[in-house]
C-alpha positions in Angstrom: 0.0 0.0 0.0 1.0 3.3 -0.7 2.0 5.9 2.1 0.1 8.5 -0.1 -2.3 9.1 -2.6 -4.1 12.3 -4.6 -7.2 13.4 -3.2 -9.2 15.2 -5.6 -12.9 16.8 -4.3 -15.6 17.5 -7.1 -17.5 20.5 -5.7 -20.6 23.5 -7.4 -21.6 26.5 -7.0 -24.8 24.9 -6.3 -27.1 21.8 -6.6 -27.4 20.5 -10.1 -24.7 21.6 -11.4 -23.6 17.8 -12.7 -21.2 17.0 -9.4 -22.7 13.2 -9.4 -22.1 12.6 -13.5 -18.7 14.3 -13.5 -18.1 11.8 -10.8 -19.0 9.1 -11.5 -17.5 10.0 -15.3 -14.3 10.2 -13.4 -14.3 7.2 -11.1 -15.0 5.3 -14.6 -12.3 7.3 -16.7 -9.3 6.1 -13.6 -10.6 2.5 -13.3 -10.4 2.1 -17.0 -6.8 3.2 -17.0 -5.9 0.0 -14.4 -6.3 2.8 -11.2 -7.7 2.1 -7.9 -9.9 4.1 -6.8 -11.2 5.3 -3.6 -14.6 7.1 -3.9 -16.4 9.0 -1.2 -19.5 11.5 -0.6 -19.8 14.6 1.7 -22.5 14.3 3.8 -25.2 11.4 4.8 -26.2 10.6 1.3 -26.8 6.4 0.6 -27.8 6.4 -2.9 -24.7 8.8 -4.4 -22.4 6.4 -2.6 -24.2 3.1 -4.6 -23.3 4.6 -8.1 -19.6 5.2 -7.2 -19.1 1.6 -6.3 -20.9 0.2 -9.8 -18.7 2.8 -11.6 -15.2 1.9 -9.5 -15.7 -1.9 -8.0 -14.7 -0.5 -5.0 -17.2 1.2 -1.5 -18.1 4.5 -1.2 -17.9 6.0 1.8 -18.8 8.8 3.6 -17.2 11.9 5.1 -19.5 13.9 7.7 -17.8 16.0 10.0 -20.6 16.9 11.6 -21.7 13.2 12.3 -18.5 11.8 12.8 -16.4 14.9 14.0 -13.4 16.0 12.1 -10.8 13.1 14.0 -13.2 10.1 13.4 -14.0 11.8 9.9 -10.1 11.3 9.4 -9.9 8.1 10.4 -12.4 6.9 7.7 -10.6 8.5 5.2 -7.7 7.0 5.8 -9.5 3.5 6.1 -11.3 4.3 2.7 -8.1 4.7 0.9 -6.7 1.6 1.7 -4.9 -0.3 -1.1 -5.9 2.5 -3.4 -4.1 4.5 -6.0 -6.3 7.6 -5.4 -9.3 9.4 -4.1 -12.1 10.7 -5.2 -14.6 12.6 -3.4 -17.8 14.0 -4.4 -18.9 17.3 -2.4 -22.8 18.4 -1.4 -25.0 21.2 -2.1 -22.7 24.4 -3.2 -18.7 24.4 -2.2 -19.4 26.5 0.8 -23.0 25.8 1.9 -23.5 23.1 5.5 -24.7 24.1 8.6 -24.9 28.0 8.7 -24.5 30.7 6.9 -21.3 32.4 9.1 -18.8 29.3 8.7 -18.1 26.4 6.5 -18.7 23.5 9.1 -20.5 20.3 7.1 -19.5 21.7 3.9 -17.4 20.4 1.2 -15.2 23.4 1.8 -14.5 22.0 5.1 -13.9 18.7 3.8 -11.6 19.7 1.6 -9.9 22.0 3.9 -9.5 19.4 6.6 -8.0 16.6 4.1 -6.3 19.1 2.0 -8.0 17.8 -1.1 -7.5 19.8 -4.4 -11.2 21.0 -5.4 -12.2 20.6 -9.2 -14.9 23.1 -9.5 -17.8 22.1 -11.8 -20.1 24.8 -13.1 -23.5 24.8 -15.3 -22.3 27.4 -18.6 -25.8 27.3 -19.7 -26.6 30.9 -20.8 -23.4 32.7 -19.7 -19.7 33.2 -21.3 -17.8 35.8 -19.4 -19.6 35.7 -16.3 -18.5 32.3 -15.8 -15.0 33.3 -15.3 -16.7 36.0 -12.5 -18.6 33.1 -10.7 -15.3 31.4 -10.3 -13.2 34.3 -9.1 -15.3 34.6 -7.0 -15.5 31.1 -5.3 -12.1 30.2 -6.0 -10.7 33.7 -4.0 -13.5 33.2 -1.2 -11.2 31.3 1.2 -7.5 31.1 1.0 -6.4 28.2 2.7 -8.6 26.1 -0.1 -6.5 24.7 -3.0 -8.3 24.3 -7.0 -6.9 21.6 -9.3 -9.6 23.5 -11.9 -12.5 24.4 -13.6 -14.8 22.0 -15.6 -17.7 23.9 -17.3 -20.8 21.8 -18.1 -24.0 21.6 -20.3 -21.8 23.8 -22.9 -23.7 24.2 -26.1 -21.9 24.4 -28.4 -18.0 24.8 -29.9 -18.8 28.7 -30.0 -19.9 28.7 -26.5 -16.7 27.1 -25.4 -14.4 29.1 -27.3 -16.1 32.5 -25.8 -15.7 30.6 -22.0 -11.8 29.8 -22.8 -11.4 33.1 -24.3 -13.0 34.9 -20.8 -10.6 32.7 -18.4 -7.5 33.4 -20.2 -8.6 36.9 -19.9 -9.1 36.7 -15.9 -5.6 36.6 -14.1 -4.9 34.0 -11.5 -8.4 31.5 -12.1 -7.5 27.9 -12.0 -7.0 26.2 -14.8 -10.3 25.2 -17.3 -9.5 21.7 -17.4 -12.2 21.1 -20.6 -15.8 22.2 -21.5 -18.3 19.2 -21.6 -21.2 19.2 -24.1 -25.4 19.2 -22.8 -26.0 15.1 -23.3 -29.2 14.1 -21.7 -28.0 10.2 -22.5 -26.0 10.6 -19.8 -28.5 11.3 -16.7 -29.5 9.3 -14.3 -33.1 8.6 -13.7 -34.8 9.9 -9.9 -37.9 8.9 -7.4 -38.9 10.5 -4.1 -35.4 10.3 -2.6 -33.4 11.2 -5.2 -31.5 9.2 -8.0 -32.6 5.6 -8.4 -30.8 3.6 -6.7 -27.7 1.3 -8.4 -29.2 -1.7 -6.5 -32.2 -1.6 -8.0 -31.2 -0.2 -11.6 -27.5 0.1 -12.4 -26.8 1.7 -15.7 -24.2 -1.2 -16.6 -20.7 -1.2 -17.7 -21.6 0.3 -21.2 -22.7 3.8 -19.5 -19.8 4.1 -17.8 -18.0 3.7 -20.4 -20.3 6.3 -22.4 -19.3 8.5 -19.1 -15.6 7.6 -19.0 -15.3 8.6 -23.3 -17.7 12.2 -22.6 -14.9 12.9 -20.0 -11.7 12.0 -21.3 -12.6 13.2 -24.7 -12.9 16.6 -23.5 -10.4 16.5 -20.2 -6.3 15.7 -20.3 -6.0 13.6 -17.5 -2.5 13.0 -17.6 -2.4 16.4 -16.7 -4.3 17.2 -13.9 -3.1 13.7 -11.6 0.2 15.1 -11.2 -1.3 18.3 -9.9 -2.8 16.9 -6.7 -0.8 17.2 -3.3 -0.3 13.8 -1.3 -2.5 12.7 1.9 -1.2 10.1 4.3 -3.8 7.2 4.9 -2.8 4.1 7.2 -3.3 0.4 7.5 -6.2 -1.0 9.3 -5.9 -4.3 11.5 -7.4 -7.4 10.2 -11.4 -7.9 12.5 -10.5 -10.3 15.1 -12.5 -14.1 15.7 -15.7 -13.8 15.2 -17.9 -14.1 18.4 -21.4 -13.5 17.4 -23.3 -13.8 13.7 -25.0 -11.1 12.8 -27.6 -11.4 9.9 -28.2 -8.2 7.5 -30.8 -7.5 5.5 -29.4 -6.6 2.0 -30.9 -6.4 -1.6 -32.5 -3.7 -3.6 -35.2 -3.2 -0.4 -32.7 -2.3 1.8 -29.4 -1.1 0.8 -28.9 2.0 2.8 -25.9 1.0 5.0 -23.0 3.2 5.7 -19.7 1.4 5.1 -18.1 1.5 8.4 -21.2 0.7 10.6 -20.5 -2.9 9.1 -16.9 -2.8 9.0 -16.9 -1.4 13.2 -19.3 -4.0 14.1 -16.6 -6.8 12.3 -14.0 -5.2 14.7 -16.2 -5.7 17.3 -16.2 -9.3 17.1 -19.4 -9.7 14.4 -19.7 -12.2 12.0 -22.0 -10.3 9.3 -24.4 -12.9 6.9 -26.5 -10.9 4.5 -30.1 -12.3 3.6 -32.5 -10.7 1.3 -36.1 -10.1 2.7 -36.8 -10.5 -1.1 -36.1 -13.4 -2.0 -34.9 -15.7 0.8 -37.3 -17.7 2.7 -36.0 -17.6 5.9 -34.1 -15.8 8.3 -30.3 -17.3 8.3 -29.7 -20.2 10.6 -27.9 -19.7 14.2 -27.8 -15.8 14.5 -27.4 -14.1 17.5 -28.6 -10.5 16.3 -30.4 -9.0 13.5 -29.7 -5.2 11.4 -32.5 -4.4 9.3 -31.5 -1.1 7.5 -33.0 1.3 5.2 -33.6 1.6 1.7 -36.9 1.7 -0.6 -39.4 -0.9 1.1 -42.4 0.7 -0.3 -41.1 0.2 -3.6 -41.4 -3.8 -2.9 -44.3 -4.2 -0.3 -46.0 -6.7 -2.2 -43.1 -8.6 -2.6 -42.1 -8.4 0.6 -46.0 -9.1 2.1 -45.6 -12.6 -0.4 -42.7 -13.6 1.8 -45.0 -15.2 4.3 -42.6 -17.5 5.8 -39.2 -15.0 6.3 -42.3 -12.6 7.6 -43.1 -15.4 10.3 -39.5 -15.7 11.3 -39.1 -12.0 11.7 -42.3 -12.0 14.3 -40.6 -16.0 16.3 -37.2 -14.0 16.4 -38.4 -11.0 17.9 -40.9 -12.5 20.5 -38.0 -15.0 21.2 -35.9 -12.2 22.7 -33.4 -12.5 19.6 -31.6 -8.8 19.7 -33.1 -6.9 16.4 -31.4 -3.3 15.2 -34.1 -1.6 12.5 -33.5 2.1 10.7 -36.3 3.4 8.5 -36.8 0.8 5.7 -36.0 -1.5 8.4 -38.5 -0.2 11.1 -41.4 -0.6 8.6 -40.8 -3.8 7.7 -41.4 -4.4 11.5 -45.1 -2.5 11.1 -48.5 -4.1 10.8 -48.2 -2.8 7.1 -46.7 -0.5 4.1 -49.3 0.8 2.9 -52.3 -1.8 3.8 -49.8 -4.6 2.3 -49.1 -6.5 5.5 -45.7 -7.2 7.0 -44.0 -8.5 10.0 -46.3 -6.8 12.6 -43.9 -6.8 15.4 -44.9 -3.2 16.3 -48.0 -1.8 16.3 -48.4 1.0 13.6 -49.1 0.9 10.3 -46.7 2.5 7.7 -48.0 4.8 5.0 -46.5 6.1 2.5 -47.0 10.5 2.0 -47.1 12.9 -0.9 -44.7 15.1 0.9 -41.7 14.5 3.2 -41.8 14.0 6.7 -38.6 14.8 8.3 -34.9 15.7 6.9 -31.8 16.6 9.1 -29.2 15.7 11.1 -30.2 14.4 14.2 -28.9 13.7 18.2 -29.6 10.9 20.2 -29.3 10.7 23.7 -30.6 7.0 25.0 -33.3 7.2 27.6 -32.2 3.8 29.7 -30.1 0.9 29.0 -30.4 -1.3 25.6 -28.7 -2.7 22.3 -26.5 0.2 21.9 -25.2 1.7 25.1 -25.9 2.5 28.3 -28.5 5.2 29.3 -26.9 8.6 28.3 -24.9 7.0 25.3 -24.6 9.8 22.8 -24.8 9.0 18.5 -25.2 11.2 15.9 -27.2 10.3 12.3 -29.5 11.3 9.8 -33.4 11.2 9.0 -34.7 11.3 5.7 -38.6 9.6 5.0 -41.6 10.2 3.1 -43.5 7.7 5.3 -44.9 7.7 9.0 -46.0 5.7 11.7 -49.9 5.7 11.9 -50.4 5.8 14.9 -46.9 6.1 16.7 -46.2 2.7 18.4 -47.6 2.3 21.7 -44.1 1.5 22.7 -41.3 2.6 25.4 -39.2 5.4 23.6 -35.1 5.2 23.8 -34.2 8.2 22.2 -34.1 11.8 23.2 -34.1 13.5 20.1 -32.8 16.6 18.9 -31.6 18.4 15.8 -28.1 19.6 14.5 -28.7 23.1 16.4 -29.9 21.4 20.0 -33.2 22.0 18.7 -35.5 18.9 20.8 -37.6 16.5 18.9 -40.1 14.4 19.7 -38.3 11.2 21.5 -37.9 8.5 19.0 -36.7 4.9 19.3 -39.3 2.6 19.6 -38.6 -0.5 21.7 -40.0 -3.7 22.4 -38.5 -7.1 24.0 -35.0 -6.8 22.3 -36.4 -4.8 19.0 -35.1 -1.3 18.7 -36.5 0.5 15.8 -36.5 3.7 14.6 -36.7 6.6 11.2 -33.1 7.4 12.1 -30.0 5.9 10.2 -27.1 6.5 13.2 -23.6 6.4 11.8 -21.4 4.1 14.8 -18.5 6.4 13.7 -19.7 9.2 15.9 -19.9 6.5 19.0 -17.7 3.4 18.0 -18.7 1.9 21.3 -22.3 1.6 19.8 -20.7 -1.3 17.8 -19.0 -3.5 19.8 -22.1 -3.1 22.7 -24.4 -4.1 20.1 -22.4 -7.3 19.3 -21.8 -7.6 22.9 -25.9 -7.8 23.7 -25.9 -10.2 21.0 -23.4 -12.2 23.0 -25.2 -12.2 26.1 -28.9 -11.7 25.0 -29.6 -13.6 22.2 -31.5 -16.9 21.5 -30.7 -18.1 18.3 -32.9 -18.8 15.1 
């Protein structure tokens, strides 16, 4: 493994400016040139993260300072880039925008400030020449201590267009360098649903898109320039998981996919033995588990499916009333409901899910745990992320573990529904900002389970 590696960061002025298919474009473009690359997100986006690892063959992961804080945000980094030739990150929102308006914390400014990562700037030239090279004076002068490996300008109409925006940054001393101006090829989008982009678990474009993506890039882009022009960051081995001491079964398959990286790779180096099932399509619950995590992802999508699956349904109700330790975020939780939308499912709490025309809840959120349970003791702090168009109808009737609050301190309603050894709940809690969250969950397991 390498000591060091380039770090590049793709960051906007703004939302939909092309970040993800300049990424994505990217990651292809380096893989097909034999490169290893490491791919990661700003922020607490799952589905972003999906397309870099069917355009790379390697996990995305992702870098929230705000969830994680700036040491454990590090630390994933440097796991991340493992074995890897390079990194590749792709920013949120605008360069500058996260959680207020006076500083950049949670931005992608910050992220690339904190890793030292050189920032390609991607900008939408539709309808402007000269006042593109404006826009990026501007950004590119707005904080000092941030470092530009260039300018791409997208959704360029025409050659004309992008002779008159090469023309206006050679006029403009000291910009960045335009690396290339990419044409307007609606080919290339992705297609979206209610939380964004469709997910590559459930519709990846294949290897012929990204090789569509990787020939609109380098077509238009001199690599072999710009990899040279990216400063080094240190990254550091990571010690093999040690014996296995409880199995763990996780729900995975286009249902539920939403998993960060690291929650599965801390609970291996707590001792877990991870064996993924798919609520879709397996029967059954796998044999001689001692705990269960039931993430998020699109179960509304597949509620029928899922409702046909009598018999794993029927496991899921024998586990939980047999005490077996059960872990359930958002797609997860409501797969525990009476029902998704009147199509019945495992009815181990009593609410029924429904799906809404509008969204319920987005943000950053706090927990603080009320008492004792499968992740720490009463008091036990994590940090996460809450994004649903569904609901609870009515709330479960339940005990509550979580005090809830927002990024700002803000309280919420408390939230973690528990019954017997079932902790469920709309939040998706990343175990990097509370490690120990891992290794007590395998630890109840351990001591609390009755096996399947």
């Amino acid at each position: 493994m390498a000591e060091t590696i380039p770090t590049f960061l793709i960051a906007a002025p703004a939302s939909g400016c092309g970040k993800t298919t300049l990424t994505l474009a990217l990651l292809a473009a380096l893989r097909r040139r034999g490169l290893r690359v490491a791919p990661f997100k700003v922020g607490p986006d799952f589905i972003d993260p999906g397309h870099h690892a069917a355009a790379c063959g390697r996990a995305s992961r992702n870098l929230d300072s705000w969830m994680c804080g700036p040491k454990g945000m590090r630390e994933i980094f440097q796991r991340g880039c493992r074995d890897a030739d390079l990194a590749v990150i792709e920013g949120v929102m605008g360069l500058f925008d996260g959680a207020a308006g006076a500083d950049d914390l949670g931005s992608s400014a910050e992220i690339a400030r904190l890793l030292d990562a050189r920032i390609i700037l991607v900008i939408d030239a539709r309808a402007q020449a000269r006042s593109a090279a404006a826009l990026v004076q501007g950004f590119t002068r707005f904080d000092a201590r941030l470092r530009f490996a260039g300018v791409i300008c997208n959704r360029v109409g025409s050659a004309r267009h992008a002779e008159l925006l090469r023309e206006a940054f050679a006029s403009v001393d000291g910009l960045p360098p335009l690396l290339g101006c990419l044409p307007r090829d609606t080919e290339l989008s992705l297609p979206e649903r209610h939380l964004g982009l469709v997910t590559a678990q459930d519709r990846a474009p294949g290897e012929a898109f990204y090789g569509q993506l990787a020939d609109w890039l380098e077509n238009r882009i001199d690599l072999d320039k710009l990899l040279p022009s990216v400063p080094s960051v240190p990254s550091v081995p990571i010690a093999p998981p040690p014996a296995p001491k409880a199995r763990i079964a996780v729900a995975r398959d286009q249902a539920f996919c939403f998993y960060y990286p690291d929650n599965l790779e801390l609970l291996e180096a707590a001792g877990a033995q991870l064996v993924f099932f798919s609520p879709l399509r397996d029967p059954h619950l796998p044999e001689q588990i001692d705990g269960l995590y039931l993430g998020g992802g699109y179960p509304e999508l597949h509620a029928q499916t899922l409702a046909a699956n009598t018999s794993l349904l029927a496991d899921l109700r024998r586990a939980a009333h047999g005490g077996l330790p059960i872990y359930a975020e958002c797609g997860g939780f409501m797969l525990l409901a009476q029902s998704i939308d009147d199509q019945p499912m495992a009815g181990i709490f009593p609410a029924r899910a429904r799906l809404l025309h509008k969204r319920k809840a987005l943000g950053y959120r706090e927990i603080t745990l009320s008492a004792d349970g499968l992740l720490g003791p009463a008091g036990t702090r994590l940090r996460g992320h809450e994004f649903h168009y569904s609901e609870m109808h009515p709330p479960p009737e339940v005990p509550r573990r979580y005090r809830l609050s927002r990024r700002g301190g803000e309280a919420l309603p408390d939230e973690g529904f528990c019954l017997h050894n079932v902790l469920g709940s709309y939040i998706h809690l990343h175990f990097g900002s509370h490690p120990q969250a891992a290794e007590h969950f395998v630890n109840f397991c351990c001591k609390g389970a009755q096996s399947t």
